[in-house]
DOFI-480000 format. One record per residue: residue in one letter; z, y, x of N, C-alpha, C, O in turn. Coordinates in pm, whole numbers, plus 50000, padded with zeros to 5 digits. Layout:
REM residues N
a	Z	Y	X	Z	Y	X	Z	Y	X	Z	Y	X;
...
//
This chain:
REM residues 250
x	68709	25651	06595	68596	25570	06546	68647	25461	06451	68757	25408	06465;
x	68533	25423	06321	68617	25313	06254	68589	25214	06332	68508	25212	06424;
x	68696	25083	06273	68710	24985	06352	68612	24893	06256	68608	24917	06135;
x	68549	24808	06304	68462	24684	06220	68515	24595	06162	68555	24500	06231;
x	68535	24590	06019	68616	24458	05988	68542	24314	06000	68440	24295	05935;
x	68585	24233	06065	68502	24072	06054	68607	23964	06016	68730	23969	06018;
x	68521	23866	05981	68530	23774	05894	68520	23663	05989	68421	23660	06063;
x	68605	23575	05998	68538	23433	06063	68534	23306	05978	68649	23295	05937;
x	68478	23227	05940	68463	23117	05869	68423	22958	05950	68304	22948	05979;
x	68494	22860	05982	68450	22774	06070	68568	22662	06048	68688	22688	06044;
x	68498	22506	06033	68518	22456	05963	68652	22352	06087	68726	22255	06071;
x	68625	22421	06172	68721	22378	06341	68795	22509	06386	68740	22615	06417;
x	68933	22481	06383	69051	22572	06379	69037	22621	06551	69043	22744	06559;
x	69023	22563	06668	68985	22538	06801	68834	22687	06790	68852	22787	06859;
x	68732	22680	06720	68632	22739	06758	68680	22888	06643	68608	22978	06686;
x	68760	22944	06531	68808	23016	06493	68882	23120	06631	68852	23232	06672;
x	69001	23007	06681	69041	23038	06764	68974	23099	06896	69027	23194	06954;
x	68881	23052	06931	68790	23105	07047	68725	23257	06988	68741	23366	07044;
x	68668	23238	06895	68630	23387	06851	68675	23477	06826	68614	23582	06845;
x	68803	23476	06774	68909	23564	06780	68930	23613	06869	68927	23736	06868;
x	68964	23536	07003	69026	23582	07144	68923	23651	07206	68936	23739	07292;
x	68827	23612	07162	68664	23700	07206	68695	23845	07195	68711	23930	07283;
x	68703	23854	07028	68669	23988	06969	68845	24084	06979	68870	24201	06953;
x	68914	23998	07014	69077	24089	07042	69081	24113	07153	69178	24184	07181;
x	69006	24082	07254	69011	24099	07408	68904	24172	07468	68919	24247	07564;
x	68773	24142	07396	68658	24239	07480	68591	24321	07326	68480	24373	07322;
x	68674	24318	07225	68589	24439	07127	68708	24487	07036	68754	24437	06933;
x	68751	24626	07124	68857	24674	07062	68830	24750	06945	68921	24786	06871;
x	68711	24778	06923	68637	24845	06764	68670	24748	06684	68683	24799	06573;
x	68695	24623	06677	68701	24525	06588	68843	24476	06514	68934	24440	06588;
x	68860	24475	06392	68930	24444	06350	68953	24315	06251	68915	24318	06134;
x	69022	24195	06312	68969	24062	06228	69063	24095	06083	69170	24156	06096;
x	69022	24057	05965	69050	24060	05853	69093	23979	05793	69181	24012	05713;
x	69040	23791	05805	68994	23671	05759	68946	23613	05782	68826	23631	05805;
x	69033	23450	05800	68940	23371	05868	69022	23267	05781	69135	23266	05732;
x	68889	23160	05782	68918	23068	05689	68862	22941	05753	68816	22976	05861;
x	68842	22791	05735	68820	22688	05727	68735	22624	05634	68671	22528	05677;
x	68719	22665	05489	68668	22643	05425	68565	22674	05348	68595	22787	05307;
x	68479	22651	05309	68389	22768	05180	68446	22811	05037	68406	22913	04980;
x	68534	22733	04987	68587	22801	04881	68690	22930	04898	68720	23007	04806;
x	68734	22936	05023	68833	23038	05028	68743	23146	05083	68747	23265	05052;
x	68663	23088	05167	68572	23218	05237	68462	23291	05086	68409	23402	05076;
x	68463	23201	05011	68374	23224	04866	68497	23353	04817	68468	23473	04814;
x	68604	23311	04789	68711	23368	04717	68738	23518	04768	68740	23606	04682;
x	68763	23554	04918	68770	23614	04976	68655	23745	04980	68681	23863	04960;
x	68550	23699	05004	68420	23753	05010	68385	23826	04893	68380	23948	04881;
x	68362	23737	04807	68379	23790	04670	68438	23939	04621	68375	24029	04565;
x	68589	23936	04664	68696	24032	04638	68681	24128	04707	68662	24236	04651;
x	68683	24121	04867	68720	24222	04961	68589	24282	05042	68485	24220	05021;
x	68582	24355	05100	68494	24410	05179	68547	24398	05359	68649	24412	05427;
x	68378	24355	05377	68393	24314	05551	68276	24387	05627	68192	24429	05547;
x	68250	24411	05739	68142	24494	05810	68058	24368	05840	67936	24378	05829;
x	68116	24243	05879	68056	24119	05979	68131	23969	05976	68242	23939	06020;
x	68035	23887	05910	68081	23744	05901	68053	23645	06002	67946	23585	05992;
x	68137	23614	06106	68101	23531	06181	68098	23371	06128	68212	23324	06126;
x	68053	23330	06109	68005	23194	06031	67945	23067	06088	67844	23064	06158;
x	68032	22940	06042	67945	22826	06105	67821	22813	05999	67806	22876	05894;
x	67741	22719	06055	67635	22659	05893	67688	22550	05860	67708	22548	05739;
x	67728	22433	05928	67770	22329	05836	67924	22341	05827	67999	22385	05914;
x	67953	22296	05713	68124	22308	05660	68101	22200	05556	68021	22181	05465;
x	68229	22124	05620	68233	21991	05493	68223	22006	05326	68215	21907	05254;
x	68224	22132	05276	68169	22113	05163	68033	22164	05121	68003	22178	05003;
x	67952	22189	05220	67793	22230	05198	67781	22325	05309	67854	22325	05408;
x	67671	22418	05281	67634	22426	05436	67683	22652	05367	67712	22685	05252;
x	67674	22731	05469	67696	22857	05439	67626	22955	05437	67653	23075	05447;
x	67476	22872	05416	67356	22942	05284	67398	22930	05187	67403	23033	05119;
x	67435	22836	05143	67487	22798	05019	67620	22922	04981	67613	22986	04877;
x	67722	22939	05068	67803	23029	05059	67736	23205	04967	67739	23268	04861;
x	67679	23206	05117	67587	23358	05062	67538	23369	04962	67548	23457	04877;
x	67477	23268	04965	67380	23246	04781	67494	23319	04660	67465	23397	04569;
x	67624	23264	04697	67692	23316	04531	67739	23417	04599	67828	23353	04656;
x	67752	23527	04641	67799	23637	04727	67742	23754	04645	67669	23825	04716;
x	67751	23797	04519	67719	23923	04446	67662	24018	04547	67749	24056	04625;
x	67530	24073	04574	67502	24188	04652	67628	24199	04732	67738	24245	04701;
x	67567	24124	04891	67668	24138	04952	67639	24252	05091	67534	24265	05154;
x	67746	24310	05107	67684	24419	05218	67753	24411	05320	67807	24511	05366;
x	67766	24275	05381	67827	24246	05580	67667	24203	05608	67563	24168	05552;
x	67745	24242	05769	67626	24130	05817	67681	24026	05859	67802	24007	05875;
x	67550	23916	05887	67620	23793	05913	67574	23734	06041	67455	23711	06064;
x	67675	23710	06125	67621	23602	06292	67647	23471	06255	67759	23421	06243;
x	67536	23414	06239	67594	23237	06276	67594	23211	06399	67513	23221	06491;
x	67749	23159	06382	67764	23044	06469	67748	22882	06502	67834	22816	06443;
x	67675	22817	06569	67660	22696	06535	67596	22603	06645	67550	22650	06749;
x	67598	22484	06619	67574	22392	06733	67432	22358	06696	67357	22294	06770;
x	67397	22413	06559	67270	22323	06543	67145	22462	06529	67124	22552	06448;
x	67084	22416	06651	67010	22517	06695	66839	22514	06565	66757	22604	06554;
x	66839	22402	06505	66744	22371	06428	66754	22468	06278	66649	22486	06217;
x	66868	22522	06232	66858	22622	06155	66850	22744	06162	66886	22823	06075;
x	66778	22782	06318	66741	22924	06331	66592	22958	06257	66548	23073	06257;
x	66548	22891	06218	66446	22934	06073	66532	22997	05974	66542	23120	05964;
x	66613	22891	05880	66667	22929	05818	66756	23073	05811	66743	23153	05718;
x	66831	23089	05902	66903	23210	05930	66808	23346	05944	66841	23458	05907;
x	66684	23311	06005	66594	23495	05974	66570	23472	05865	66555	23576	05800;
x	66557	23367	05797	66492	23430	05660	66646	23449	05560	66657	23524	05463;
x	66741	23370	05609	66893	23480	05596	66909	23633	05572	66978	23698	05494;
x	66798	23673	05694	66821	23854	05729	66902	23825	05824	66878	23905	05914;
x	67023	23723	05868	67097	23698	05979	67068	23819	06095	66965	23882	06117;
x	67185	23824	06151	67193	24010	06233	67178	23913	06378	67107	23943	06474;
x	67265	23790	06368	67244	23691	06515	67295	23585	06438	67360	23576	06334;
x	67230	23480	06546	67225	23370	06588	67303	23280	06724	67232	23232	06812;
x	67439	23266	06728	67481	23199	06856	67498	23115	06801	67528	23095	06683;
x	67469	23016	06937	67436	22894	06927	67638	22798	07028	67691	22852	07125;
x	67673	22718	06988	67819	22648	07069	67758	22634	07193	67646	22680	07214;
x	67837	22563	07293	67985	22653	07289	67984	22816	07308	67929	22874	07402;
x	68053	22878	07202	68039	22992	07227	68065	23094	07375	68160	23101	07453;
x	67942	23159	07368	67966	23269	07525	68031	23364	07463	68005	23383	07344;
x	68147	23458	07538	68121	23539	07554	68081	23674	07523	68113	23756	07437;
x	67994	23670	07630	67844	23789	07625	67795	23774	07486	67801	23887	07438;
x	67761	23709	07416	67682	23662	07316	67735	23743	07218	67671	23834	07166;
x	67884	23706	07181	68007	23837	07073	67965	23911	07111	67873	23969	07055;
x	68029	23955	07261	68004	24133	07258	67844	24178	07232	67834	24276	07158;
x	67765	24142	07263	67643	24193	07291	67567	24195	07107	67479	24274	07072;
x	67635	24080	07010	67603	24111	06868	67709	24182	06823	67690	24200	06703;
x	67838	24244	06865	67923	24342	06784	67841	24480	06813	67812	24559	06723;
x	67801	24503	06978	67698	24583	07017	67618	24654	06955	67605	24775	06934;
x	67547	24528	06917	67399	24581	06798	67436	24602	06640	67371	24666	06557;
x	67577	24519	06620	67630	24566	06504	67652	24721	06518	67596	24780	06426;
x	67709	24796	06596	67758	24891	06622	67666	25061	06612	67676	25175	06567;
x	67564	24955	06702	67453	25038	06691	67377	25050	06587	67315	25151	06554;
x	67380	24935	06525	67310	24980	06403	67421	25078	06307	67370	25189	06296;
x	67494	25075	06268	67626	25141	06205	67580	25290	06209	67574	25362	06109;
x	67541	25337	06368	67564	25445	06388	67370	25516	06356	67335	25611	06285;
x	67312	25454	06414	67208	25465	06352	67169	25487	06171	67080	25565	06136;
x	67248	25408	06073	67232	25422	05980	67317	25518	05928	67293	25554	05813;
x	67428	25575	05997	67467	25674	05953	67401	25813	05978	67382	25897	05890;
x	67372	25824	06096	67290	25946	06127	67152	25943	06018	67125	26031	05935;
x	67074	25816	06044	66951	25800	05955	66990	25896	05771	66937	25995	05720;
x	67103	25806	05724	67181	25884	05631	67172	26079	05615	67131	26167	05539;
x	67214	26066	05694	67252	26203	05711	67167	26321	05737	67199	26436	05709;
x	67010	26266	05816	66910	26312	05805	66838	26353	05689	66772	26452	05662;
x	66869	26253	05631	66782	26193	05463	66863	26287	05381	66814	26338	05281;
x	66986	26314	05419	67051	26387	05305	67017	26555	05357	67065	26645	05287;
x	66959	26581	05444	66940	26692	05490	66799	26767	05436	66779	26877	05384;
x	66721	26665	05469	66576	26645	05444	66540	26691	05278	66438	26749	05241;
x	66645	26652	05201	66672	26647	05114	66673	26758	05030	66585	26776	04945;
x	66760	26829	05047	66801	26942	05056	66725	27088	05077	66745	27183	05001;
x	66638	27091	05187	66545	27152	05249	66435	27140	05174	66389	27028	05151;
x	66372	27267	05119	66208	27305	05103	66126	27276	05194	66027	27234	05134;
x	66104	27271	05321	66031	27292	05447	66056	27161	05502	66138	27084	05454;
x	65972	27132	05622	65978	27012	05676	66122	26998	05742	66197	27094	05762;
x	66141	26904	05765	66273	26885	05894	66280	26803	05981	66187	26812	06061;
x	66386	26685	06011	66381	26596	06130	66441	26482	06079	66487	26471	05965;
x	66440	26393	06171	66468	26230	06100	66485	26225	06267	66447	26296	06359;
x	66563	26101	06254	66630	26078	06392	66569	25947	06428	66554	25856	06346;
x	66528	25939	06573	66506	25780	06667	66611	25768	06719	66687	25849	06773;
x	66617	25577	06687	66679	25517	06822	66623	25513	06920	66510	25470	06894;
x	66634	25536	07043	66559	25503	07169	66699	25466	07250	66817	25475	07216;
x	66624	25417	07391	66727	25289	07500	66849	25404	07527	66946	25364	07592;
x	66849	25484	07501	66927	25608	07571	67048	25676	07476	67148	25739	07512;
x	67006	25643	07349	67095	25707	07289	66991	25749	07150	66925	25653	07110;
x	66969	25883	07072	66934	25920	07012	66859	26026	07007	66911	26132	07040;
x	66677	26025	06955	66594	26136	06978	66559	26180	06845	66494	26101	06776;
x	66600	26329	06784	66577	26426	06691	66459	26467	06681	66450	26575	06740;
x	66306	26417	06610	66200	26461	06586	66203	26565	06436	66272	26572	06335;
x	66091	26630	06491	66042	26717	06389	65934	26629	06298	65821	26588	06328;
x	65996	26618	06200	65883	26569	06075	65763	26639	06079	65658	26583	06047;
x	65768	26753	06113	65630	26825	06093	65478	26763	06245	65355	26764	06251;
x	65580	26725	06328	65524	26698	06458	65443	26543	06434	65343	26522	06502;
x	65494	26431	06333	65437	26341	06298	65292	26359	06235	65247	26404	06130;
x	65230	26288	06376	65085	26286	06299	65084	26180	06203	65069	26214	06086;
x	65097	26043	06234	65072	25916	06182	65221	25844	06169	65318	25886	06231;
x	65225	25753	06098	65347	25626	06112	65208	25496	06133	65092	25519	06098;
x	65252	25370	06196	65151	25255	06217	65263	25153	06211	65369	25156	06272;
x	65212	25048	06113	65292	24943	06112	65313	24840	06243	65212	24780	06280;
x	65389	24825	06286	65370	24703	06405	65471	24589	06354	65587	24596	06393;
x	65428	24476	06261	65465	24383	06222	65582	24396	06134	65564	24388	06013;
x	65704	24416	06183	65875	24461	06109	65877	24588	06171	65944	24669	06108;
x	65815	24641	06297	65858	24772	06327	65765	24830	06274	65676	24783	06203;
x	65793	25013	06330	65685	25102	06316	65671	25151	06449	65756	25126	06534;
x	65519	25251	06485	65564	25319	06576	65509	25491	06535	65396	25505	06489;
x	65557	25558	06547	65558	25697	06507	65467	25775	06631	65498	25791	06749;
x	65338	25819	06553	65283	25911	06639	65257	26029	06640	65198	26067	06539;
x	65284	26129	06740	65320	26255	06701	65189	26286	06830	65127	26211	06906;
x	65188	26446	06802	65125	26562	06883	65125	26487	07045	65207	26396	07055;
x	65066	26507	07134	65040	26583	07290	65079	26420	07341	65117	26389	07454;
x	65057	26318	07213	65003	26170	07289	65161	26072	07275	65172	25951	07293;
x	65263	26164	07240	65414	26104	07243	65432	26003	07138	65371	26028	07034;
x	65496	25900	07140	65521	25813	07037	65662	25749	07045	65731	25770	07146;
x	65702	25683	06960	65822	25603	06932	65803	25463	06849	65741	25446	06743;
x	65880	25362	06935	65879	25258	06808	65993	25248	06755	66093	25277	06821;
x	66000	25223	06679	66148	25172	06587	66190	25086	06504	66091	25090	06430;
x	66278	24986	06441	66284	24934	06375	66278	24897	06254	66275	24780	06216;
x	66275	25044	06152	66242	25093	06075	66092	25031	05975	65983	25038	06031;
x	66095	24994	05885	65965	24937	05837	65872	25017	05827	65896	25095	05919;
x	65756	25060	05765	65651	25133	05706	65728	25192	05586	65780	25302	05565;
x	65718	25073	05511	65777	25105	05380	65896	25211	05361	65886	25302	05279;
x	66025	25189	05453	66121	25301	05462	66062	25408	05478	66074	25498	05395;
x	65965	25424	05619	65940	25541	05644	65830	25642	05503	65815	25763	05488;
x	65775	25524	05424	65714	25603	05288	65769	25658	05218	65740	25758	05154;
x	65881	25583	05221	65994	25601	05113	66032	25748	05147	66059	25842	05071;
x	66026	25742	05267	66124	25885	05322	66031	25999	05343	66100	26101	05339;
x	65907	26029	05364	65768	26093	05441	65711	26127	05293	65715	26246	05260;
x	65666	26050	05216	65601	26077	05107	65599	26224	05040	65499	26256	04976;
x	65718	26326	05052	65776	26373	04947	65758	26494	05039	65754	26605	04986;
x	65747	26479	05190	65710	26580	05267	65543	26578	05312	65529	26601	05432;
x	65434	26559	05248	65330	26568	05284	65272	26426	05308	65154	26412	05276;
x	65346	26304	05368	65282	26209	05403	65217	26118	05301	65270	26131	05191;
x	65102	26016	05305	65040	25937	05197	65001	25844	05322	64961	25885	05431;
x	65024	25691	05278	65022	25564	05280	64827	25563	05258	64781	25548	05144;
x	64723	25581	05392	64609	25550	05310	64549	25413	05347	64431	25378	05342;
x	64661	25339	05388	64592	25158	05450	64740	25117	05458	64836	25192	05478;
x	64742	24944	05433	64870	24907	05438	64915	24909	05555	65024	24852	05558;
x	64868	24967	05706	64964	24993	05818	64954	25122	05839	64992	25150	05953;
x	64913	25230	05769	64940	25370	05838	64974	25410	05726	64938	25356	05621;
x	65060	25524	05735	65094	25670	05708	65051	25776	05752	65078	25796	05870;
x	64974	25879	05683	64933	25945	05759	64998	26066	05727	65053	26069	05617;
x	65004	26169	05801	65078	26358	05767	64972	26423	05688	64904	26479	05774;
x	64926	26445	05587	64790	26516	05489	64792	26634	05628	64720	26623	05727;
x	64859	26707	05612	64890	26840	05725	64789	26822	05880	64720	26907	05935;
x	64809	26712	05910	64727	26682	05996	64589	26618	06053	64546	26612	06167;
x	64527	26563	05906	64393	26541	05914	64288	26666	05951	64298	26780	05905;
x	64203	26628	06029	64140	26744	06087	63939	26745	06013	63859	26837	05998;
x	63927	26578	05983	63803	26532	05897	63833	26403	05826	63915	26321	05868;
x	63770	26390	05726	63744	26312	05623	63570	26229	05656	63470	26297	05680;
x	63569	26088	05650	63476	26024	05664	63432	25969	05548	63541	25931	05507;
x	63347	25934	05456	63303	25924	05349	63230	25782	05382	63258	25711	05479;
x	63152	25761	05302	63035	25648	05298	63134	25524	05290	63252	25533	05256;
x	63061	25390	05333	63124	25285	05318	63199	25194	05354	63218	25077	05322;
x	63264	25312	05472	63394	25284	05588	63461	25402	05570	63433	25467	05670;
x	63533	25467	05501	63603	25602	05436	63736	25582	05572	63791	25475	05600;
x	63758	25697	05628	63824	25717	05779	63899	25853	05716	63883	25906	05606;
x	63983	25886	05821	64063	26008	05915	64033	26001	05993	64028	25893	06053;
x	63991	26119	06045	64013	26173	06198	64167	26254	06226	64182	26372	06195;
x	64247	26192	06273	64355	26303	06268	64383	26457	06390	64288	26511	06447;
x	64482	26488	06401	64453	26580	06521	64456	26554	06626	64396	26612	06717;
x	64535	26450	06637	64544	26364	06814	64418	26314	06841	64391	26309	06961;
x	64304	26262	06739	64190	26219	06790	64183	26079	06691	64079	26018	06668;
x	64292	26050	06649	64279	25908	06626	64209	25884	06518	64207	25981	06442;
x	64122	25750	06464	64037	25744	06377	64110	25643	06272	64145	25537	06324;
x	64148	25661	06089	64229	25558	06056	64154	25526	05948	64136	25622	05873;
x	64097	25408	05909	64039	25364	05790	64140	25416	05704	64259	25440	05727;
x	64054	25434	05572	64087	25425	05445	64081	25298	05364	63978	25231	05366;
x	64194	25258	05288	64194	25124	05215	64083	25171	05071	64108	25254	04984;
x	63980	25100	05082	63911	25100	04934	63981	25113	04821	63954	25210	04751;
x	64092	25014	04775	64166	25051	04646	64221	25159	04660	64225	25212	04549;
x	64294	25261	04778	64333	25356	04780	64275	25497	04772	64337	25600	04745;
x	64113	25481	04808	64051	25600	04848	64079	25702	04734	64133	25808	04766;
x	64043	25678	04593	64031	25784	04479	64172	25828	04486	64191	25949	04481;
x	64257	25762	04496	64365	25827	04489	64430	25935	04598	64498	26037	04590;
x	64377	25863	04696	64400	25920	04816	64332	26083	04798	64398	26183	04830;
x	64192	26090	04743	64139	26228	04754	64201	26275	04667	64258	26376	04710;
x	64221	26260	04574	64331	26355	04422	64435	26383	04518	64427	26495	04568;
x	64529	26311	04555	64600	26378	04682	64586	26502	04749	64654	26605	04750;
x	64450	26459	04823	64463	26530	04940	64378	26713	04828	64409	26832	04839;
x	64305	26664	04765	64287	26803	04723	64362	26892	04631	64309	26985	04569;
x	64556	26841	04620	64621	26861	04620	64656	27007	04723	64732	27095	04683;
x	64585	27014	04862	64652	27062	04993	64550	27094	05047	64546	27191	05123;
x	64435	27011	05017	64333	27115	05123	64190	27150	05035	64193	27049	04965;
x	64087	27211	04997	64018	27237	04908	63890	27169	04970	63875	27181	05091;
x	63781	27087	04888	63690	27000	04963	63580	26967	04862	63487	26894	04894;
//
């Protein structure tokens, strides 16, 4: 398995030190790369080399390490802050920040965000690899879930609906089964579109394949095959029918 390269940045040689002994003792996937004290070297560094994961304070005597990221050319780690000041956990989601620990550092807290680093890794590789499959293929195919267990292989064709649930989605298929995932709407358009699916309201996706009626008048619906009933977005409808009589004759 590859090993994760991380980054530590922290402006106290004592709390460097603690994280290290963290990630050399309970996360043998991990491999530290760089660790610095400062923002100009962690700037310098960053810049040049490639890392999986930046463990990071926010304040550092020469500005804070938003400021860092900011000049970071399309940067592709993720980043955990570390920090005592629990008042910039606003700031850090709208970061994209992967975590948030808060001093004195636990622990549990490392392992449990190298964890989800990990998992995501593997998730986006499989996700990858689906997409490149999918790809490839004339006919429908499969796209992969995370679920608590490990990993579940659906049939694209089995998707009735996608439904937005805020940052997630949840995927609804045949005989009542569903999935949520982390996955946006938008990805899943990105990816569905090209196999039958159309976007007809800004929280659903629907499978064309699986509409069973069309509702007209001045609440324009799906009925799909599971039963479920999905408005149509007004700016979308005309387009939506050029679509669909694309596939079904009406």
């Amino acid at each position: 398995m590859r090993k994760i390269k991380a980054a530590i940045v922290d402006d106290e040689i004592h709390n460097i030190a603690i994280i290290r002994n963290i990630l050399e003792t309970q996360c043998e996937n991990v491999s530290i790369v760089f660790t610095a004290d400062n923002l100009e070297e962690a700037r310098e560094f960053l810049t040049a080399k490639e890392v999986d994961v930046l463990f990071v304070d926010i304040e550092l005597p020469e500005g804070s390490s938003f400021e860092l990221l900011a000049t970071i050319p399309n940067p592709k780690f993720e980043v955990i802050f570390v920090t005592a000041h629990q008042e910039y956990a606003l700031n850090a989601i709208k970061m994209a920040a992967m975590d948030y620990i808060l001093k004195p550092v636990n622990a549990g807290d490392i392992v449990k965000a190298i964890q989800k680093l990990q998992e995501k890794e593997e998730f986006g590789g499989l996700t990858k690899m689906f997409r490149n499959l999918m790809q490839t293929q004339n006919a429908f195919s499969k796209i992969v879930v995370h679920v608590t267990d490990g990993y579940d292989v659906v049939n694209v064709e089995d998707i009735v609906y996608v439904e937005a649930l805020d940052s997630y989605s949840k995927l609804r298929l045949m005989k009542n089964e569903s999935y949520v995932t982390s996955r946006s709407l938008k990805e899943f358009e990105e990816l569905l579109t090209e196999k039958g699916f159309y976007r007809i309201h800004k929280s659903h996706l629907v499978n064309l394949r699986h509409i069973m009626k069309i509702i007209k008048g001045i609440a324009p619906a799906v009925v799909m095959a599971n039963g479920a009933c999905i408005p149509i977005s007004t700016r979308k409808k005309e387009q939506f029918f050029a679509e669909l009589k694309g596939i079904i004759a009406f």
